[in-house]
C-alpha positions as a LaTeX table, in Angstrom:
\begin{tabular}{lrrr}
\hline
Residue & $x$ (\AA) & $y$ (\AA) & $z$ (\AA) \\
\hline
Unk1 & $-63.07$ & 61.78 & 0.23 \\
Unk2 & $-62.97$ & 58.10 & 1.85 \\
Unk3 & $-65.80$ & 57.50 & 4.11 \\
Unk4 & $-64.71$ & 55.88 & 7.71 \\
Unk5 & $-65.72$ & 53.24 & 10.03 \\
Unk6 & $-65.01$ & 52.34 & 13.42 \\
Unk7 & $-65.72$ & 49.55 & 15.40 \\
Unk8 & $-66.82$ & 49.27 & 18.38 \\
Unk9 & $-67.45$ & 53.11 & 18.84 \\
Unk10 & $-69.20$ & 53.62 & 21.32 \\
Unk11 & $-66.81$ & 55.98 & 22.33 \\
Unk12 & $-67.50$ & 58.32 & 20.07 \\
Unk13 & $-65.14$ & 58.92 & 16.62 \\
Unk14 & $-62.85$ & 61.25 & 17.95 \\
Unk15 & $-61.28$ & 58.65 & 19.45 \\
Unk16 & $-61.88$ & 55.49 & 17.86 \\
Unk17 & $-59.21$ & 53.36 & 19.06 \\
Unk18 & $-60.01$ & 53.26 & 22.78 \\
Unk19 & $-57.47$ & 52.30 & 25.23 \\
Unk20 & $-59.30$ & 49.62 & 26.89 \\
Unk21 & $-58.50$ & 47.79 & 23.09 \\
Unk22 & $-54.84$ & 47.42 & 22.23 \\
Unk23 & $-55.40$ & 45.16 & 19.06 \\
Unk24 & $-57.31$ & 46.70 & 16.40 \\
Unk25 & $-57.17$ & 45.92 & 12.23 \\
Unk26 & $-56.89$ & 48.72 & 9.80 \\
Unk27 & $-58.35$ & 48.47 & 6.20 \\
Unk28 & $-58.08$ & 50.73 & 3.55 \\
Unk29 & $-59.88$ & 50.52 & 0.39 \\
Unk30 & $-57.96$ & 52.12 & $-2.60$ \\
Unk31 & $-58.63$ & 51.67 & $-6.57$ \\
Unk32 & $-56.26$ & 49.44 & $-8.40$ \\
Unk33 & $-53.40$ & 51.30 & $-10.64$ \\
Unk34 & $-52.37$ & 48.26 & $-13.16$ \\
Unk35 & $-48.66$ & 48.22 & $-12.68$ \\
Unk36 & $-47.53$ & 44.94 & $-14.53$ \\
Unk37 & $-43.79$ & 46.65 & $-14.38$ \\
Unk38 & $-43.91$ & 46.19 & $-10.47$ \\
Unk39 & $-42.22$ & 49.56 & $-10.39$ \\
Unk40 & $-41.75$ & 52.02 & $-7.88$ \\
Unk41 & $-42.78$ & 51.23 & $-4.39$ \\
Unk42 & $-46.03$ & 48.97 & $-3.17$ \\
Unk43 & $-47.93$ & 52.00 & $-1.81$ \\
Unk44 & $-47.77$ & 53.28 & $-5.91$ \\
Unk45 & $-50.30$ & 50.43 & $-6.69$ \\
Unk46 & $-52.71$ & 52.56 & $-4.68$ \\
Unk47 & $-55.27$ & 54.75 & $-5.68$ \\
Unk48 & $-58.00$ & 56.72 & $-4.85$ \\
Unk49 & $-59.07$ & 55.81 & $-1.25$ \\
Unk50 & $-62.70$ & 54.46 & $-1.14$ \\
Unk51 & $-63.27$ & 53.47 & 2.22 \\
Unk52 & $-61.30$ & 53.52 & 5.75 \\
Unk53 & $-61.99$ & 50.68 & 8.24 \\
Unk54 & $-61.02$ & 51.01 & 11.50 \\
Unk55 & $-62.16$ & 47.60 & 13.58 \\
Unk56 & $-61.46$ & 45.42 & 16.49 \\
Unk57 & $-58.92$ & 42.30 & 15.96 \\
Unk58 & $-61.34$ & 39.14 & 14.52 \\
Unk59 & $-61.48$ & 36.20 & 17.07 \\
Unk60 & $-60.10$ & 34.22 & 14.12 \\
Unk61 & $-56.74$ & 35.49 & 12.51 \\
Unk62 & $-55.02$ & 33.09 & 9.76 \\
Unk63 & $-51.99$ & 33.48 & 7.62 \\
Unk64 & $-51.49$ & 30.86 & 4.98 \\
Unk65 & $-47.74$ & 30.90 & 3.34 \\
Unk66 & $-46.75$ & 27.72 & 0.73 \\
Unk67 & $-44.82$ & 26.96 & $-1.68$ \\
Unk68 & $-45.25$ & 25.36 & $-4.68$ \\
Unk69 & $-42.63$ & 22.23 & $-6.01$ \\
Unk70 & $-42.83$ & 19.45 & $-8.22$ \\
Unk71 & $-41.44$ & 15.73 & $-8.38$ \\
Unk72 & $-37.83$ & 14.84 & $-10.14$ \\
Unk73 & $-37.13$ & 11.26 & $-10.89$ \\
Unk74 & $-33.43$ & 10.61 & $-11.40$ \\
Unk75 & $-34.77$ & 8.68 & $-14.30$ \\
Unk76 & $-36.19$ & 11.93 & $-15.49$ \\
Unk77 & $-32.51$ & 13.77 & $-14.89$ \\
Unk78 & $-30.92$ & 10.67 & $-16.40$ \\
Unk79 & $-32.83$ & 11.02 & $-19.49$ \\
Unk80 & $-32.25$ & 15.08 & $-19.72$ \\
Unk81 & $-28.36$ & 14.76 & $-19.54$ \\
Unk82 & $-28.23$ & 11.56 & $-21.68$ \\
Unk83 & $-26.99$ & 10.67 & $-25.13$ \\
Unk84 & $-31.03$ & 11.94 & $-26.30$ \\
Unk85 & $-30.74$ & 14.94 & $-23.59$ \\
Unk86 & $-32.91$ & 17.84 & $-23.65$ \\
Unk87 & $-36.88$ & 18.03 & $-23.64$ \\
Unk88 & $-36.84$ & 14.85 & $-26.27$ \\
Unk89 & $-35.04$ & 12.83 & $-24.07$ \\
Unk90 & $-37.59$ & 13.48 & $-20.87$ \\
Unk91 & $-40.79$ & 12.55 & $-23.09$ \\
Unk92 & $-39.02$ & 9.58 & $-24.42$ \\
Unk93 & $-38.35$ & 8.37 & $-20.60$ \\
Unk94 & $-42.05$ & 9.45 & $-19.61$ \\
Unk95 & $-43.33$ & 7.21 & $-22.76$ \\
Unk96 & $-40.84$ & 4.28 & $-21.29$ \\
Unk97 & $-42.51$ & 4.35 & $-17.50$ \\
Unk98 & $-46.25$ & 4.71 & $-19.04$ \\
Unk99 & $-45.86$ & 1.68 & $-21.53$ \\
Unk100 & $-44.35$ & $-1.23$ & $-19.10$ \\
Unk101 & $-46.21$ & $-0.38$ & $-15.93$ \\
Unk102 & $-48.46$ & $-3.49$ & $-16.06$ \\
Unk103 & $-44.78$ & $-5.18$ & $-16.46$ \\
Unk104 & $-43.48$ & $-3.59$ & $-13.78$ \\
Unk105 & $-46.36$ & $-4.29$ & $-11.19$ \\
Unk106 & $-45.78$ & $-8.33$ & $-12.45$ \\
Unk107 & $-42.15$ & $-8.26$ & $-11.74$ \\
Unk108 & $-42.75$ & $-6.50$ & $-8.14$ \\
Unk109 & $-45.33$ & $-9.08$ & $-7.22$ \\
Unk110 & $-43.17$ & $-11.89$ & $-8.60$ \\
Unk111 & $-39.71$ & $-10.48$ & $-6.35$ \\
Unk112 & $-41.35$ & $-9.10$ & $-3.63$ \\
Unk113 & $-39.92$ & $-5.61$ & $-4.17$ \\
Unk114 & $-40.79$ & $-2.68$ & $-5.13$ \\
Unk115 & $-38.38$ & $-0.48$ & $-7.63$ \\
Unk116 & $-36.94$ & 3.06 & $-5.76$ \\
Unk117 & $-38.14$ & 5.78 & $-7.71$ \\
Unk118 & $-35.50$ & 8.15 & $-6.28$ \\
Unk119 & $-37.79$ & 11.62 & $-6.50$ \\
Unk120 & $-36.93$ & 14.86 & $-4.67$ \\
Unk121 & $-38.59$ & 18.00 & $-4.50$ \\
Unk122 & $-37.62$ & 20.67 & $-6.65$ \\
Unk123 & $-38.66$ & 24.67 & $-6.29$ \\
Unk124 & $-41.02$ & 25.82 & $-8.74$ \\
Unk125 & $-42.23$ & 28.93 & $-7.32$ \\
Unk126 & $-44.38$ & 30.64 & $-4.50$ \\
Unk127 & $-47.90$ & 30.67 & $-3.89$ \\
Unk128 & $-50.12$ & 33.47 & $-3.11$ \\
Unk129 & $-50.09$ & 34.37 & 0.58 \\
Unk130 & $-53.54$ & 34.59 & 2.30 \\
Unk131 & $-55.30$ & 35.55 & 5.31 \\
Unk132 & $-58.64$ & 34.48 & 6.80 \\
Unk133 & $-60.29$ & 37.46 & 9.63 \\
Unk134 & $-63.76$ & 36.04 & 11.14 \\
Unk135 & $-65.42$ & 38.21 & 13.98 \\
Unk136 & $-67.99$ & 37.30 & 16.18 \\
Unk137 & $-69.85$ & 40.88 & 15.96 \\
Unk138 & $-72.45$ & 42.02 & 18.96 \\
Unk139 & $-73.62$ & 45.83 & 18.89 \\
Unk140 & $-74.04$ & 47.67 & 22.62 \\
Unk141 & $-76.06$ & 50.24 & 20.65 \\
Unk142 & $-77.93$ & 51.82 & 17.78 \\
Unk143 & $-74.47$ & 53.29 & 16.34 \\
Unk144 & $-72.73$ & 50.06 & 16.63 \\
Unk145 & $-75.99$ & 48.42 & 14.78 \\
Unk146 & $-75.49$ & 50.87 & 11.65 \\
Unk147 & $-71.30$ & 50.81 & 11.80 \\
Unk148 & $-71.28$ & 47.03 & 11.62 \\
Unk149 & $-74.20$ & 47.02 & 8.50 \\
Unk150 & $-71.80$ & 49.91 & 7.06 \\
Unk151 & $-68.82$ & 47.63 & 7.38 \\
Unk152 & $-69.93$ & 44.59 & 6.30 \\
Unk153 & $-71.60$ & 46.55 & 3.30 \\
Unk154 & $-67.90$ & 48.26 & 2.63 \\
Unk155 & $-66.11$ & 44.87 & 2.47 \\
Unk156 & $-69.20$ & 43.66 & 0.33 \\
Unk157 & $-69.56$ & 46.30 & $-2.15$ \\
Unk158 & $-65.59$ & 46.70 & $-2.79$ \\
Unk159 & $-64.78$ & 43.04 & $-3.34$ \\
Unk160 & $-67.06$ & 43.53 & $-6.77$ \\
Unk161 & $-66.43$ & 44.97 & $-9.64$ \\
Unk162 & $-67.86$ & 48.08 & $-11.40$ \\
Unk163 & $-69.14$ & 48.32 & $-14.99$ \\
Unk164 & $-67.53$ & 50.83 & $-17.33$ \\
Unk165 & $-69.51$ & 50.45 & $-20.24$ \\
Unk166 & $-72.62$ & 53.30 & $-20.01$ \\
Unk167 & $-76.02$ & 52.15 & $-19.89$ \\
Unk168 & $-78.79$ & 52.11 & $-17.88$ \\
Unk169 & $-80.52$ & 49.84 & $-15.45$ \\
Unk170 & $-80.29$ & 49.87 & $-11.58$ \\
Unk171 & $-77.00$ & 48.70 & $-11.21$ \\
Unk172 & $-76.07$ & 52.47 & $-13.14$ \\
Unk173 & $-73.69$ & 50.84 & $-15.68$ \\
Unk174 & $-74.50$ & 48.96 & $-18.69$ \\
Unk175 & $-76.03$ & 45.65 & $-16.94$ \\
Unk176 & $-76.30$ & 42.53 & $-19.47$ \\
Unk177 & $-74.42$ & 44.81 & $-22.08$ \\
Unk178 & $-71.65$ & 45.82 & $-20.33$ \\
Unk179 & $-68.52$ & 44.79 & $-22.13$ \\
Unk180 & $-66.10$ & 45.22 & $-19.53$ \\
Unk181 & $-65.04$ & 45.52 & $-15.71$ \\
Unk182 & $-62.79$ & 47.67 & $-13.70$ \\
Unk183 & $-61.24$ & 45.60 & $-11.08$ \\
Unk184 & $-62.33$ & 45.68 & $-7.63$ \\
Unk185 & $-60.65$ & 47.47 & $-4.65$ \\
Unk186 & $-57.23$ & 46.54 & $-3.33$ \\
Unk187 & $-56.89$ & 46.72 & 0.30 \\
Unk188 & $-54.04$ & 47.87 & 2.35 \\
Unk189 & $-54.23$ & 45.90 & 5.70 \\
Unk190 & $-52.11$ & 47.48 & 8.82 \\
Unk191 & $-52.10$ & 46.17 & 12.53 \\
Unk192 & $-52.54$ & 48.64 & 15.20 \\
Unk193 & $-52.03$ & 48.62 & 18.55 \\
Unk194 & $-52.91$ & 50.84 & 21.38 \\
Unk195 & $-51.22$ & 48.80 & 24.37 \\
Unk196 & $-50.68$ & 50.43 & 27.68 \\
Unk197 & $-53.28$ & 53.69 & 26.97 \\
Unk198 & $-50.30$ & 54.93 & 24.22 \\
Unk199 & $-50.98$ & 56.35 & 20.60 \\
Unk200 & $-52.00$ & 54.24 & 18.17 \\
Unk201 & $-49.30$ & 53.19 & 15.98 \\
Unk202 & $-48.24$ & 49.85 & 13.23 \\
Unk203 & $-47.57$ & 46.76 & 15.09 \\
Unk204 & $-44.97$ & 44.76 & 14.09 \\
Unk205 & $-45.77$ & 41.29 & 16.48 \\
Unk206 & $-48.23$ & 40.03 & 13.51 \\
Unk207 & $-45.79$ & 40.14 & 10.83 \\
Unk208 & $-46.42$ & 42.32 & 7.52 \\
Unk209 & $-49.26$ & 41.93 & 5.25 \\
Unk210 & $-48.95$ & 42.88 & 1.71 \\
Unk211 & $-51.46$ & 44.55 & $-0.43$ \\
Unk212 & $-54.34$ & 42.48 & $-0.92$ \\
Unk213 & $-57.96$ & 41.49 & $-2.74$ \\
Unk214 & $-60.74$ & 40.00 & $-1.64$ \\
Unk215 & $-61.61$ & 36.90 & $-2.46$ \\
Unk216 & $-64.60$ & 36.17 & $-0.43$ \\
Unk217 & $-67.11$ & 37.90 & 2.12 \\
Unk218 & $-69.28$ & 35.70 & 3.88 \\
Unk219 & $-71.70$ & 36.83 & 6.96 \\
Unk220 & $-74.05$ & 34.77 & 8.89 \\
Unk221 & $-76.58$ & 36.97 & 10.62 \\
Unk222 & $-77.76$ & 34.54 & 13.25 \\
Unk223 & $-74.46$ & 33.33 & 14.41 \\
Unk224 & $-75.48$ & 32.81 & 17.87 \\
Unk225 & $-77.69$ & 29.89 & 16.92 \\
Unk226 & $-81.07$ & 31.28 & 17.75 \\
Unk227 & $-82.98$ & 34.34 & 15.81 \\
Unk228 & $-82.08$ & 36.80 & 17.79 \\
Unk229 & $-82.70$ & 40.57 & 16.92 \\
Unk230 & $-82.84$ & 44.20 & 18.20 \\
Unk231 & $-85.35$ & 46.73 & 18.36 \\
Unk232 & $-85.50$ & 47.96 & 14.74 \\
Unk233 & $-85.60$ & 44.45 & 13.66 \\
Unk234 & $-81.48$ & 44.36 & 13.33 \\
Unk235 & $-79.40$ & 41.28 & 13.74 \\
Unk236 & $-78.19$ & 40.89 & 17.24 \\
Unk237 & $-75.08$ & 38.87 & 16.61 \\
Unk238 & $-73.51$ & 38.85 & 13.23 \\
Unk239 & $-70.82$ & 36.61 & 12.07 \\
Unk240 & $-68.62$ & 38.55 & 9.95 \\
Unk241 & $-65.26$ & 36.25 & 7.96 \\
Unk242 & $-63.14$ & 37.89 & 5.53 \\
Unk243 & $-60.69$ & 35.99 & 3.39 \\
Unk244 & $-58.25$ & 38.00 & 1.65 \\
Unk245 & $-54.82$ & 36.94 & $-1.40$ \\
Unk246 & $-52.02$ & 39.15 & $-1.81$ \\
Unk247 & $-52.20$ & 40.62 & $-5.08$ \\
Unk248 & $-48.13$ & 39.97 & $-5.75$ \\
Unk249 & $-46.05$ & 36.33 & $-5.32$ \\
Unk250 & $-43.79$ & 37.27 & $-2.18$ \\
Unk251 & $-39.82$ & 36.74 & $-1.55$ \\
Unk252 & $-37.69$ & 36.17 & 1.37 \\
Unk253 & $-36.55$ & 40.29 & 1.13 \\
Unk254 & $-40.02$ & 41.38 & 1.40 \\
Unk255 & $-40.28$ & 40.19 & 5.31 \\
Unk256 & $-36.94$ & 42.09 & 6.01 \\
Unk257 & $-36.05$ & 41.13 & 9.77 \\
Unk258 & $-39.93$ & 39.83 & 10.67 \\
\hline
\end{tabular}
């Protein structure tokens, strides 16, 4: 059974998202199934459940869509539908521009001008979306010291890998000898929203975030500036920033009417 986390909760678990919040992140934590078919629907990619985060919307939220495209010359086009055409054609006209550069460069300095190169931008294919969550984390009390430690050690723990070769050491898998790694966790991220003191339920204002992995988890445990700690010798203010890459390339049908 998945383990939970809420924060804040200082009101208590049995009702984690308080109303006085109406902007809160879920995370789940499930095991990767391989699916290299992309079959069935996303939610098959999931699972066993490992961990369910429950936490207050990060003071920094970023989504990062682009696009990857290359350069066309219509030299380069020329050359592909040309008497030589095809793939020959293209390195012969790419050997052509390397060997006369220095020529080229005389002839602009002795004209004044400089040739067109008449390039466009042509599709090659989508990147990977990715998000960036930083909070600025301050416990009111001795529960919200241990949720935030759990939290941070959730996000921490599942953005690893096991080992699946048997062994021993302290790690409990095979250590120096393992031979291989089961993937880390793959995280289902879902914004909630409590506006107005109504259930909790998906909101839709922040667009939809596909299935994702971790790529890095980076806390700074004096991020007010100063040491600063509470009684038990816990960080007072933690800096807590996420960054997380959708595990699939994404298409214009996947945002639907977002």
């Amino acid at each position: 059974m998945a383990d939970n986390y809420y924060y804040p909760n200082s009101w208590g678990t049995s009702h984690p998202f308080a109303f006085s919040i109406n902007h809160w992140l879920h995370f789940e934590a499930h095991e990767l199934k391989v699916n290299l078919a992309h079959s069935g629907t996303s939610d098959d990619l999931l699972g066993t459940k490992y961990a369910d985060i429950k936490i207050l919307a990060p003071q920094n939220l970023q989504e990062n869509n682009s696009q990857r495209y290359g350069n066309l010359t219509f030299d380069m086009l020329a050359a592909a539908m040309g008497p030589e055409g095809g793939v020959g054609g293209v390195l012969g006209e790419l050997a052509r521009k390397a060997l006369p550069f220095m020529g080229q460069q005389a002839e602009a300095l002795a004209k004044g001008t400089v040739k067109n190169p008449r390039e466009q931008q042509f599709f090659e294919a989508p990147q990977f979306r990715s998000y960036s969550f930083s909070w600025d984390l301050a416990p009111t009390s001795a529960s919200e010291v241990n949720e935030i430690k759990s939290i941070i050690s959730i996000f921490r723990k599942f953005s690893y890998p096991s080992i699946m070769s048997p062994g021993s050491g302290e790690d409990g898998g095979g250590g120096l000898m393992a031979t291989s790694y089961r993937p880390p966790a793959i995280w289902k991220v879902t914004h909630v929203g409590a506006e107005g003191g109504s259930t909790p339920e998906p909101m839709t204002s922040y667009g939809k975030i596909g299935h994702c992995v971790i790529t890095d988890v980076n806390v700074n445990y004096q991020a007010a500036g100063v040491h600063a700690q509470m009684a038990g010798g816990n960080p007072a203010f933690v800096n807590l920033t996420v960054n997380m890459t959708e595990q699939k390339l994404q298409h214009r049908e996947f945002f639907g009417g977002q």
